[in-house]
C-alpha positions in Angstrom: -10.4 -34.3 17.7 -11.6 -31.0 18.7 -14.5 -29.9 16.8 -16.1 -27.3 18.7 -14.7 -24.4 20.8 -16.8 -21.6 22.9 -15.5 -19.2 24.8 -14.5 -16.0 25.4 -12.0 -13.9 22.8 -9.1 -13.3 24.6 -6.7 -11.7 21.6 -7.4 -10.9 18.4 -4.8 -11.1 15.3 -4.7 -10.3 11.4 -5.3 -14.3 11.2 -6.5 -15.8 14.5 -8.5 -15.2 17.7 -7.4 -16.6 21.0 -10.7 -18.4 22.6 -11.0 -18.7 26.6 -13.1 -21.7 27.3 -15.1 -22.1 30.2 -12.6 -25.0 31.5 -9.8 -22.7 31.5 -7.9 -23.9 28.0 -7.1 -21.3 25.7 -7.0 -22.1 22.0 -5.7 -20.3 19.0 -7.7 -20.4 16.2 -6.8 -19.6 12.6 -9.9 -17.3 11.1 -10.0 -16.1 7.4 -8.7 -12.9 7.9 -11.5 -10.6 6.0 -13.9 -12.5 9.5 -11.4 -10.9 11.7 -13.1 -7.7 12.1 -16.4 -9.8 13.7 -14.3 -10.5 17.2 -13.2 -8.0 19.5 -11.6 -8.9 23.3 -14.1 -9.9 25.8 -16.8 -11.3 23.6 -18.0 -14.5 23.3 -17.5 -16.8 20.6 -18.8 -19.7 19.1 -16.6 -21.7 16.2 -16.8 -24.9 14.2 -13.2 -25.9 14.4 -11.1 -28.2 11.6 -8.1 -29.6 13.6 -4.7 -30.4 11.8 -2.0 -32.6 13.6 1.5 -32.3 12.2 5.4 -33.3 13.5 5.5 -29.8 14.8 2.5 -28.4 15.5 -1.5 -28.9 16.4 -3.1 -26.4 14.1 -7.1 -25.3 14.8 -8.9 -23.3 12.1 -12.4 -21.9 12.8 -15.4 -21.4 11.1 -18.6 -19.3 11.9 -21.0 -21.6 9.6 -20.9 -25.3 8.7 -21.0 -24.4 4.9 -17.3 -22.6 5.4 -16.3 -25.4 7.2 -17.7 -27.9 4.6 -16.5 -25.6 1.7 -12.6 -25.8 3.2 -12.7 -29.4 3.9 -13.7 -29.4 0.5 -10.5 -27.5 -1.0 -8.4 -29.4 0.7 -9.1 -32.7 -1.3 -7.0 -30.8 -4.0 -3.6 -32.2 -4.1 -1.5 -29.4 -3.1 -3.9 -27.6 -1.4 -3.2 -27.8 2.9 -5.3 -25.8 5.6 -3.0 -22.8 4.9 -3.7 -22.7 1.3 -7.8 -23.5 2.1 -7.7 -20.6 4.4 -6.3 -18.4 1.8 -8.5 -19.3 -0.8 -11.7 -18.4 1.9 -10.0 -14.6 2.0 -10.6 -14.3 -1.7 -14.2 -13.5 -0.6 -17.6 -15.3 -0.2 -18.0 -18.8 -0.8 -20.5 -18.5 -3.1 -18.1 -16.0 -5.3 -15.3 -18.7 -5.0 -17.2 -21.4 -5.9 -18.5 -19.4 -9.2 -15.0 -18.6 -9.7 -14.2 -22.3 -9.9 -17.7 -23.1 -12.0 -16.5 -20.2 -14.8 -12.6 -21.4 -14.7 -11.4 -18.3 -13.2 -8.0 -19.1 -13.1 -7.0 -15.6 -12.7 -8.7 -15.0 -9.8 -7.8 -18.2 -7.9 -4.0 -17.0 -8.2 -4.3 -13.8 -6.7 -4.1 -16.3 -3.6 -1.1 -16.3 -1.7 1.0 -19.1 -2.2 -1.3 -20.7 -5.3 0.4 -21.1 -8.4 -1.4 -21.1 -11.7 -1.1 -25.3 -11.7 -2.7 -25.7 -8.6 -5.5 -23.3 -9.4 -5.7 -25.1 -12.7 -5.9 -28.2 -10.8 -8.7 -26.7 -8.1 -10.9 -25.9 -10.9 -10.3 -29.4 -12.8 -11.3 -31.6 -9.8 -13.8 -28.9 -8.1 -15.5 -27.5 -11.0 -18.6 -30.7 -10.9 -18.5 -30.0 -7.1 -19.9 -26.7 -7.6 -22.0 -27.6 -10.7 -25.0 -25.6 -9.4 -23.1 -22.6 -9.6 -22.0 -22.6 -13.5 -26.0 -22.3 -14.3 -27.5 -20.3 -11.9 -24.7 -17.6 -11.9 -23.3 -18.3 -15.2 -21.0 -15.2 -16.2 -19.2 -15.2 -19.7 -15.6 -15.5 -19.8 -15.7 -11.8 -21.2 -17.4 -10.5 -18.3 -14.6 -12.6 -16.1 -12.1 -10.6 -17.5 -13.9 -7.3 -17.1 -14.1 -7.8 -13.5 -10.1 -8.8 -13.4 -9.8 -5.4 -15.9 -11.8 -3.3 -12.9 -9.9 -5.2 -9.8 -6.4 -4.2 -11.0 -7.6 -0.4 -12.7 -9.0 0.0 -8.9 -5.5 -1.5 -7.3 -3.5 0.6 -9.5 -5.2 4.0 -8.3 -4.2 2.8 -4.3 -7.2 0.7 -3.3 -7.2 -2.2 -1.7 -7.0 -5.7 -3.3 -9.8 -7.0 -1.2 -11.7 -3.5 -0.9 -11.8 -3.5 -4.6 -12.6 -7.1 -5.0 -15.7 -6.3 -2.4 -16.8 -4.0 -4.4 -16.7 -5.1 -7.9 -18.1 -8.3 -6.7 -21.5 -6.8 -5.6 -22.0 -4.7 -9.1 -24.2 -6.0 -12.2 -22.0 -6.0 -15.0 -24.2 -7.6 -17.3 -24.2 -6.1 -20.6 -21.4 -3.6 -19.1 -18.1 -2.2 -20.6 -15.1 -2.0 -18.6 -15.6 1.8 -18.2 -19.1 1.6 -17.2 -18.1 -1.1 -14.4 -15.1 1.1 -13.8 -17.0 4.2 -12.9 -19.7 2.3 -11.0 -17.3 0.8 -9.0 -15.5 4.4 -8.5 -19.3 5.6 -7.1 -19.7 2.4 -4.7 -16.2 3.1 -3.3 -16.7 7.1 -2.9 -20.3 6.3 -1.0 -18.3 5.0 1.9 
């Protein structure tokens, strides 16, 4: 089992880095693809790696921190949920948003990932939601302020930003005691700062 790989980055791709080791082997890695942008050509790199063995293929995913790794071995005790579909589920954002997602029931926002359907998110939630426990009281967000943030998401995606730019931002904005135009135009600032 290989559980650790150092080396230097050889290639970078929307979904992997290739990682020279000192021995010689190179080794792609699967990387969440919003992490991609940390490794460039030539640097050195450090990952906690979750190996998968299958008829046609040895797969390795990375991870930068224990808690990501943790967090995806985590997902995949869903039924229905593989490393592909783990990965995915990582470039919805931070953990700590995903994991609130699931404490809230989020459905919506678990099935803007690729490849989840809406009874396999339902299913994630079911069997993850007392995994994540902590996160249902200390960031507790009202269903209605859930469906703002889905209201802001797609108003953003349907004037050209990004899915995951608009997910960024709307993530990082306090939308207690907000309206969906107040969120909206706040969201419209953050995203005309940069």
């Amino acid at each position: 089992m290989i559980s650790f790989v150092t080396g230097k980055i050889q290639s970078v791709s929307k979904n992997s880095v290739t990682v020279l080791t000192a021995g010689g082997v190179g080794y792609e890695i699967f990387i969440p693809t919003v992490k991609v942008g940390n490794y460039r050509v030539g640097d050195t790199a450090s990952l906690l790696t979750y190996m998968k063995v299958s008829d046609s293929a040895i797969d390795l995913y990375g991870f930068e921190e224990a808690e990501e790794k943790d967090f995806f071995s985590l997902l995949m005790t869903v039924s229905g949920i593989g490393p592909k579909s783990a990965m995915n589920i990582l470039n919805l954002g931070s953990i700590d948003n995903i994991k609130s997602a699931i404490a809230r029931k989020d459905v919506k926002y678990l099935t803007d990932v690729q490849g989840l359907g809406k009874k396999t998110a339902e299913r994630l939630v079911v069997e993850l939601q007392s995994k994540v426990g902590g996160y249902g009281k200390n960031q507790k967000m009202e269903s209605g302020e859930s469906q703002i943030m889905v209201d802001v998401i797609d108003g953003l995606v349907s004037m050209g930003y990004g899915k995951d730019e608009a997910k960024n931002v709307v993530m990082d904005l306090d939308i207690k005691n907000k309206n969906t135009q107040q969120v909206l135009k706040e969201a419209l600032k953050r995203l005309g700062k940069k």
